[in-house]
N, C-alpha and C positions, 0 to 999 in steps of 0.2 A: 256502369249504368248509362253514361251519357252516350256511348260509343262514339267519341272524339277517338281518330285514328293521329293527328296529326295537326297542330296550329301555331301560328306565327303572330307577333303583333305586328302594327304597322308602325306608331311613333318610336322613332328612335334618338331616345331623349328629348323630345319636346322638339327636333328639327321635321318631322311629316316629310322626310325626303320624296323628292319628286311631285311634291302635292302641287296643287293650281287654289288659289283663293279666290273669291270675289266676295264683299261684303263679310269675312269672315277674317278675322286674327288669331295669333296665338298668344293667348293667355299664359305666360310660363310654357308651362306643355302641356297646354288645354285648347282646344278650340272652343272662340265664342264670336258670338256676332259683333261685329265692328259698327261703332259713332256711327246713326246714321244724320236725321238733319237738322240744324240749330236753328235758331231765331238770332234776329240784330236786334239789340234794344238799346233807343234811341239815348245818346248822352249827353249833344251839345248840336243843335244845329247852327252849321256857318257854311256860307260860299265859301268851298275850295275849287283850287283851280289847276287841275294837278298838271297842264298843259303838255299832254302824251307822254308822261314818264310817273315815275314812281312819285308820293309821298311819303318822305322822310317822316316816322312815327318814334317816339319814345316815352317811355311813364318812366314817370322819376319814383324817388323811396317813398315820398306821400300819398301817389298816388296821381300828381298833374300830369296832364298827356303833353306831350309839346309833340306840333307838326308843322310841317314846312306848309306853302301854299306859293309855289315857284311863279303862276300866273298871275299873283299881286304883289309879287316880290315881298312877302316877309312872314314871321314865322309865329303862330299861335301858340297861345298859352291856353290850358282848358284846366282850371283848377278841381283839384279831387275830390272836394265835396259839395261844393254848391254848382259846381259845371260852370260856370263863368267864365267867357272865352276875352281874352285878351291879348296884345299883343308882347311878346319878349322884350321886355327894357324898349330899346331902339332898332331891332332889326323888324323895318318898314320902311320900302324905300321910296315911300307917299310923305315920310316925314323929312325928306330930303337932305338928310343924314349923309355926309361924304360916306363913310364909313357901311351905310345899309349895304346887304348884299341885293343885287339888281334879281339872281331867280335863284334863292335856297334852294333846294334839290332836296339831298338829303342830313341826316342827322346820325349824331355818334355820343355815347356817351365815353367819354374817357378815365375816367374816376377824379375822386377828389373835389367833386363837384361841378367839374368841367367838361363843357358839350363843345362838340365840334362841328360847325356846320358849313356847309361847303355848296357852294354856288356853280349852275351850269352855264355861268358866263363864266371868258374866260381873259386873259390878257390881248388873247391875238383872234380872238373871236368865238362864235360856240364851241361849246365843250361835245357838241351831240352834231354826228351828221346827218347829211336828209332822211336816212332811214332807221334813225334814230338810235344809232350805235354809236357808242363813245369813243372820240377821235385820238387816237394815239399818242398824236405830238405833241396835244393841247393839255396843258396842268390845270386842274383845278381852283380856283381861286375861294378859299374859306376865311374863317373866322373862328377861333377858338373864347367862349365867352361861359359866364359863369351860369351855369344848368339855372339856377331859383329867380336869376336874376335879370340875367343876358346881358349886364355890364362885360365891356369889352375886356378880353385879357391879351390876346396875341394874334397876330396874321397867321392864316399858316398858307404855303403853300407848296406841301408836300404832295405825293399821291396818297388819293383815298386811302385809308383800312381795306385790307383786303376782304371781300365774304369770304364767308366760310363755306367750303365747298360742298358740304350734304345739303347747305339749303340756297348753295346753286344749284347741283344736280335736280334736287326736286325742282325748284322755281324753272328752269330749262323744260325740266321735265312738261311741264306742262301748259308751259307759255305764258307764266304768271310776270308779277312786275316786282313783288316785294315778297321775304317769307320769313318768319320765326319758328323754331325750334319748339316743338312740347314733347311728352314724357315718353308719347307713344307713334312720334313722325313729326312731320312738317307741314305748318298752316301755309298756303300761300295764296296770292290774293291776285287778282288783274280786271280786264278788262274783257271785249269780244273774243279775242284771240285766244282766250285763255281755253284749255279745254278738260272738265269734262262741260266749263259754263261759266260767264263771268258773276265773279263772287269769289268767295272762301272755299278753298277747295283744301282737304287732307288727304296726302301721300303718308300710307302708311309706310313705317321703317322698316316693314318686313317683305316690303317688294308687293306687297299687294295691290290693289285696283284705288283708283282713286275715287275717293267720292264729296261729291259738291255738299258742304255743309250749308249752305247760307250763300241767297243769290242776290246779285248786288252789285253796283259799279262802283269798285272800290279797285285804290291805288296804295293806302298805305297801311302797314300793320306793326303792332307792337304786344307783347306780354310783361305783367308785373312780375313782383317776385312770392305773389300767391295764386298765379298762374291764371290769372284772368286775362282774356285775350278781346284788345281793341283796334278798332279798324277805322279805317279814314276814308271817306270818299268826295265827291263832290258837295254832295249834299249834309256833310258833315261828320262829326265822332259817334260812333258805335259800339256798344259793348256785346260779344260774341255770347249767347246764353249757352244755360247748359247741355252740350250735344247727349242727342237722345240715342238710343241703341236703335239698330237696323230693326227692319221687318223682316229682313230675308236676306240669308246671306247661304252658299254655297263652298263646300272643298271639294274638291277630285284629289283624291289619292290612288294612287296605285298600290295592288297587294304586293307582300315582298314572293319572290318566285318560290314558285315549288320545290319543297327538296326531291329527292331522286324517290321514283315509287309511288309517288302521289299525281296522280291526273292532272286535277287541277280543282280549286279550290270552289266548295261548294255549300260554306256557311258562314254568313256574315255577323257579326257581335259587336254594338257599339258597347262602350262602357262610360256612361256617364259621371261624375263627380261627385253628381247630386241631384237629386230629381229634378227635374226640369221645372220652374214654375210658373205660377197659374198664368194661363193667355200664351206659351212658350208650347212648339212643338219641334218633333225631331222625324225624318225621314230619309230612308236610307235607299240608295238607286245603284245598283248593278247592272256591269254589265263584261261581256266578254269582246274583247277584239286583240288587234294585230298590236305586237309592242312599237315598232319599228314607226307607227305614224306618228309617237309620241302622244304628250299627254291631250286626250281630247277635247271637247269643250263641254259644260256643264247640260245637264239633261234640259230639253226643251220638253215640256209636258207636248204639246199638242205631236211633237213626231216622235213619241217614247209609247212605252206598251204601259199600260194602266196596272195597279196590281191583280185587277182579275182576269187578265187578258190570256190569253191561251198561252200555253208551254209546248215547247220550251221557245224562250225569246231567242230571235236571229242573231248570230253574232254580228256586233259593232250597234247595236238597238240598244237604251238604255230599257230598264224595267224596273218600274215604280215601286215600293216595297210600300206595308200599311203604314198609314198616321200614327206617329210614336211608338211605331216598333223596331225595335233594337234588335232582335233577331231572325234573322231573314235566312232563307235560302235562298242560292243561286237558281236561277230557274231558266240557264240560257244552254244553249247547247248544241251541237257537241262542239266541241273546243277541239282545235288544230294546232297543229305543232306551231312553236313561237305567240302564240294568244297568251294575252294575261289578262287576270280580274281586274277590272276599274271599279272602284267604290266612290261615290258623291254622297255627304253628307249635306243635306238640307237642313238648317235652322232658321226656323220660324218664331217671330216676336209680335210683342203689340206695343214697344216702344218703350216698354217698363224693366223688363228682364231678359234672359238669354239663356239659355240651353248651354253646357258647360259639358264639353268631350273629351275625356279621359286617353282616352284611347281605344283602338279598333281592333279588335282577330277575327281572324280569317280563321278556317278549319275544316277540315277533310273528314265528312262523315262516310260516305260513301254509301255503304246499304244499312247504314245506322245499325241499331242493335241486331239486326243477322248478322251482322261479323264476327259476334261473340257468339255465336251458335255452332255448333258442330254442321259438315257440310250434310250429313243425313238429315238434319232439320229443315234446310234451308233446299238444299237443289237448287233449281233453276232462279229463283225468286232472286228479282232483282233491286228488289225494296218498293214494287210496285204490284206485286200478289197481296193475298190475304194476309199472308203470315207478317211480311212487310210493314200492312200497313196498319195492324192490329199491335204491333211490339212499336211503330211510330206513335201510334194514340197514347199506348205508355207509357211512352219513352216522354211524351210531351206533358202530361198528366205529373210527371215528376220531375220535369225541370227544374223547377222552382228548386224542388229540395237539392236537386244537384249542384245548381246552381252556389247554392249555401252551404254545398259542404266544402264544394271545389275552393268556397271566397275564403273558411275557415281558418286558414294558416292565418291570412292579413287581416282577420276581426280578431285574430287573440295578439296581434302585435301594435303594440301601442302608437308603433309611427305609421300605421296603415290602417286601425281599425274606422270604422265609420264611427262620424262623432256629428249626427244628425235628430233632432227629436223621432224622427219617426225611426230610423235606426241606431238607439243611443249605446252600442258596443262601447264608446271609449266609456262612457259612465257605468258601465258593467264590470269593466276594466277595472276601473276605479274604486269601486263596491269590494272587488275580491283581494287587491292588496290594501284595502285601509289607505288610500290613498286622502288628505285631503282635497274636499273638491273647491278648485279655483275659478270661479263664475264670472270674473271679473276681469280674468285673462284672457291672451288671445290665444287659436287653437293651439300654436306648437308650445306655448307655455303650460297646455293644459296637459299636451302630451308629453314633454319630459317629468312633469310634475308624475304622471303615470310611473313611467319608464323607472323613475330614480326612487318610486316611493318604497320598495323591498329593499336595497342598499338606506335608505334614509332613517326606517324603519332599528337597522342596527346600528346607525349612530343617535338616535332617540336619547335623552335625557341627558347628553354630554355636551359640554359646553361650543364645541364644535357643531352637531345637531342643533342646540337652539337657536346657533345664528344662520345656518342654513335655513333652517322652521320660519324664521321671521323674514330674512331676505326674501323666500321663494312667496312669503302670501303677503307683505308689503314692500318691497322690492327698497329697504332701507340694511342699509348694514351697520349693524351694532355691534360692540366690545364685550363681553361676558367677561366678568373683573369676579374671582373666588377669595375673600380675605384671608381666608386660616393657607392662601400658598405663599403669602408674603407677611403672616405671624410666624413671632420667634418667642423661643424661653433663654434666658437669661441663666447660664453655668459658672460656676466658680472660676478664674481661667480663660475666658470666653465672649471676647464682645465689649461692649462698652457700657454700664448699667449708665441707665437715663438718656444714654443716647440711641442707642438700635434696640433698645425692649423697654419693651410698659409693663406696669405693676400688674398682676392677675386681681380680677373683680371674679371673688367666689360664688357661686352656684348660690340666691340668694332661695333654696331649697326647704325641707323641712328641717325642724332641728329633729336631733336623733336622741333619742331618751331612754337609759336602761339604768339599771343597779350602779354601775360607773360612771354614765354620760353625763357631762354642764352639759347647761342648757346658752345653746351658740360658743361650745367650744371647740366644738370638731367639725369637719365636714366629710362623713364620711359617703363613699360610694362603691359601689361593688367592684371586683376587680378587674373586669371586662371595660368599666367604666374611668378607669384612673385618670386617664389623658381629660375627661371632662371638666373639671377644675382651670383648667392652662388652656384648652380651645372651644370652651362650650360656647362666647361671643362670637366664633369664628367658622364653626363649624356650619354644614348643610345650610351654608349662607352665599347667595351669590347679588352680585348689581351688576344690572344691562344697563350702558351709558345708549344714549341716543345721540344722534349729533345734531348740535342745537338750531338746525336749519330744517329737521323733521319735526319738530317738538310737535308740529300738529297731528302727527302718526302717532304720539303715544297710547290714546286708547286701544288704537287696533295692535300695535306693538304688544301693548299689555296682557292682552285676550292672548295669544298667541302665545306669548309665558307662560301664563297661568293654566294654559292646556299643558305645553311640553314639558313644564319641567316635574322633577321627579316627587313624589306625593310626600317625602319626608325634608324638599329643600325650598327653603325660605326667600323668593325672587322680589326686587325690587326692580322698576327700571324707572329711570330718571334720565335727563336731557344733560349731555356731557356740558361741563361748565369752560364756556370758552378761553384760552390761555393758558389754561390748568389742566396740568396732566396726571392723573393719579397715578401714583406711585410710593416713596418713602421718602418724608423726611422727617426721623424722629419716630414717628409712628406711618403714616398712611400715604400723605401727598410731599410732592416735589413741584417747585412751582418751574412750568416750561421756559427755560432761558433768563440769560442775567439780565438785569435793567439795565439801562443805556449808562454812559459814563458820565461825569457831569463834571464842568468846568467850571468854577467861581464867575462870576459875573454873567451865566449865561443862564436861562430859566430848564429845569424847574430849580430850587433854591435848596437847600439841604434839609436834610427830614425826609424828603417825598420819597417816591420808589424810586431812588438812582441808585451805583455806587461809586465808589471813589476809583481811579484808575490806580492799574500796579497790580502784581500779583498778592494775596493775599499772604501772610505773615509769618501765622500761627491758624490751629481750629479753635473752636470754642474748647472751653476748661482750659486754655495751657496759657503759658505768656503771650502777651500781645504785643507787636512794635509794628507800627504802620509809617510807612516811609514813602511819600509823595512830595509830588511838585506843582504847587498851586499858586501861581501869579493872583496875588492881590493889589490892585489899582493904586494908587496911591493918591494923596489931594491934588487936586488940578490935574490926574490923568498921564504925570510923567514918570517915565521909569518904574523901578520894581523895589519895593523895602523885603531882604530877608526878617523873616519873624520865626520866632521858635516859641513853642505853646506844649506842655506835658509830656516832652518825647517826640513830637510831630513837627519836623520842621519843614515849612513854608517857605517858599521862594518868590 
């Protein structure tokens, strides 16, 4: 129907080989618009003086910022909640402190509480030459003092910590002065020299385009450890808002080359994630050129051909495809030997959301559905006769449905289905195996919840099932305890009576009344039924422990039993009792581990839950001889009197 001869994807694994970015990252193996620009919002104004080098920045675990300020020689404290700038203990060297450092530079945190801060004066003179490059010969001269307090702990004068070098390479990269690490690249911050502009600039980690978040003349930077980013400048401490998403960001990929037999490639198919939303649009720009110039640069609208511009476009001309449409034909031509397709995807924002790209194909229709025609039908038609463009309107007309039969395989599979309101397949999904539905989970929870629910299905009603049942829809795991697997009956020969069996408690039932029967002398029951007398307490009886640190999940735990288990068995669930481990002793529980040992004169006193040291004797019912070694004190504390008391001799 579709008359696809032939197609290729472009991402291979989430790497978009050969692609070019600008404004654009990859999301896992998605493309979406990249951070476009933040706000500073103001957190403490104070004169800093960063005197042509970096300001040392650090947030401690409170949240206080400390920064150097090397032009007054000493080093601020900005506390985390009222903003209150102060100075560290003594390092001020207005307070004429032997000990202040004369120009703090930079700052380090070393753990343990201790901050290292390091002066660009130095013993035999500056630490920075004229051109404000760090002079070789010359040591640093710091002070190692305590992070909360700046009380002195140690000289140091070692060389600096080394950076780390991805966020020297960024900071290089762009002529910045200071940079910190975040989850998706590197903040860096500077001056005029800085470029794409003085302020906060982010280098993405994926080799992308840089782009200036936040403009500003700023020297110093730092992140907490819930990833809030604060910056330092003259004019004082700054908290970095939240970066907004681009308006416009572009990819040039290249298609992957033709197999053998195919021209060259003449239908383009983005595939989106998920509908794009609202204020977000997608546009798709083709074109044909030479491989050999390499990847070229992003379409310029004003020297590109419009999408209604005549056909076919020049080779090496981009050509505009519709607003939001994802399936394009190539409309350039004719293609020569060594030409390959370039694709640009354009994503457009309004600073809220982004447009999310799955992936891209390419595909060889060629005279579309005349290829499926016998050559008596078609002749000469080139897909631009009647016939052509009558089986085109058709062909188009039924897209849609093609489209949905081709996706078929991946909606009836749970780890690909669409799981969107407006396309809810995985809840379809879910409908036809009896799946519980998990509302409350995140996708891939929902989807193996799918996947495992026909396997889950036959372990239903078994004690193994219920605690899958509970863990998968409150994410707690409990013990299912069966009593009649750990009752026993009591044989002639056999066991120990009163210690491993308990008496039988009869079926307190109807009496049975005939020509022969007393009345409560029998108990009788049919013969299918015998074992009932000996496990009717025990039987179609189960207890879910909880562990006493969820006890607040028992109701939902509860609900959850009271579905699974099976319509003739009797569930209880209660909160495991801490210390105690059910089990046997005598009848039911064994208490976990022996009490501690306990030596005369030392607390707790006898009686309590201790016991006496030595191996134990005899068991209960048989002879008893207990034989220890217990120093008893004697008056005024000297020495040791042997005592001998019922069998028990003391030392």
């Amino acid at each position: 129907m579709s008359g696809v001869r032939d197609y290729r994807w472009v991402n291979a694994l989430g790497r978009w080989p050969g692609a070019r970015f600008a404004g654009v990252r990859t999301d896992g193996e998605r493309l979406t618009l990249a951070p476009g620009a933040a706000s500073l919002e103001p957190v403490a104004v104070v004169d800093l003086d960063p005197a042509g080098g970096p300001l040392g920045t650090v947030v401690l675990a409170d949240g206080t910022v400390l920064v150097t300020d090397p032009g007054h020689g000493r080093v601020l404290r900005v506390d985390g909640c009222d903003h209150t700038v102060c100075v560290l203990g003594c390092l001020d060297v207005a307070t004429g402190d032997p000990a202040a450092l004369r120009e703090p530079r930079a700052l380090w945190l070393l753990g343990g509480g201790r901050l290292l801060v390091l002066d660009d004066a130095t013993q035999g003179g500056d630490l920075r030459a004229p051109d404000g490059s760090r002079r070789a010969e010359c040591r640093a001269v710091g002070m190692v003092v305590r992070a909360d307090t700046g009380e002195y702990l140690a000289p140091w004068s070692d060389p600096p910590p080394a950076e780390d070098p991805a966020l020297r390479a960024a900071r290089e990269r762009v002529g910045g002065l200071a940079a910190v690490g975040v989850a998706d690249g590197v903040l860096v911050v500077g001056g005029a020299r800085q470029v794409p502009g003085a302020g906060v600039v982010f280098v993405p980690g994926d080799g992308g385009d840089v782009v200036l978040l936040a403009a500003g003349d700023l020297a110093g930077i730092a992140v907490d450890r819930c990833g809030r980013v604060f910056v330092a400048g003259p004019g004082g401490i700054a908290r970095l808002g939240p970066r907004r998403i681009g308006a416009r960001g572009v990819a040039v990929v290249p298609a992957p080359r033709e197999p053998v037999g195919v021209e060259h490639w003449d239908r383009v198919r983005v595939v989106l994630a998920e509908p794009a939303p609202a204020g977000t649009h997608v546009r798709v720009w083709t074109m044909l050129a030479a491989d050999a110039a390499g990847t070229p640069d992003p379409p310029d609208p004003t020297h590109a051909d419009a999408e209604d511009a005549p056909v076919p476009t020049a080779r090496g001309r981009w050509r505009a495809g519709p607003l939001d449409g994802v399936d394009v034909r190539v409309l350039a031509g004719p293609a020569h030997p060594g030409d390959r397709l370039w694709i640009t995807i354009e994503l457009l924002g309004d600073g809220r959301g982004t447009p999310r790209v799955d992936d891209i194909r390419v595909e060889r229709l060629g005279r579309g559905l005349l290829d499926a025609l016998p050559a008596a039908y078609t002749g000469d038609d080139d897909g631009s006769g009647t016939l052509g463009r009558l089986l085109g309107l058709f062909g188009s007309a039924h897209a849609a449905s093609v489209r949905d039969l081709d996706d078929l395989p991946a909606s009836l599979d749970p780890g690909s289905a669409p799981d969107r309101p407006d396309d809810p397949w995985l809840d379809r999904l879910a409908g036809w195996v009896d799946a519980v539905p998990l509302t409350a989970a995140d996708e891939a929870a929902r989807r193996a919840n799918v996947a495992g629910a026909y396997a889950a299905h036959g372990r239903r009603g078994t004690p193994a099932g219920l605690i899958e049942a509970v863990e998968r829809e409150t994410g707690v795991v409990v013990r299912v305890v069966e009593p009649l697997l750990s009752a026993q009956v009591w044989r002639l020969g056999t066991g120990g009576l009163g210690r491993d069996t308990g008496t039988r408690i009869a079926d307190p039932g109807p009496p049975a009344l005939d020509s022969t029967a007393v009345l409560d002398g029998a108990d009788l029951v049919p013969a299918h039924d015998r074992g009932l007398p000996l496990y009717a307490a025990y039987a179609h009886r189960v207890c879910v422990h909880v562990p006493p640190e969820r006890a607040d999940a028992l109701p939902e735990i509860a609900r959850v039993v009271e579905r699974e288990r099976p319509a003739h068995v009797f569930a209880q669930v209660r909160p495991a009792r801490p210390g105690v481990i059910p089990g046997q002793i005598g009848i039911d529980t064994f208490v976990a581990g022996p009490p501690p040992e306990w030596t005369a004169g030392a607390a707790p006193g006898p009686g309590a839950d201790v016991r006496l040291p030595g191996s134990p004797a005899a068991h209960v019912g048989g002879p008893v001889e207990a034989r220890l070694d217990t120093t008893l004190p004697t008056p005024g504390g000297r020495g040791a009197t042997p005592v001998r008391q019922q069998g028990v001799e003391h030392t």
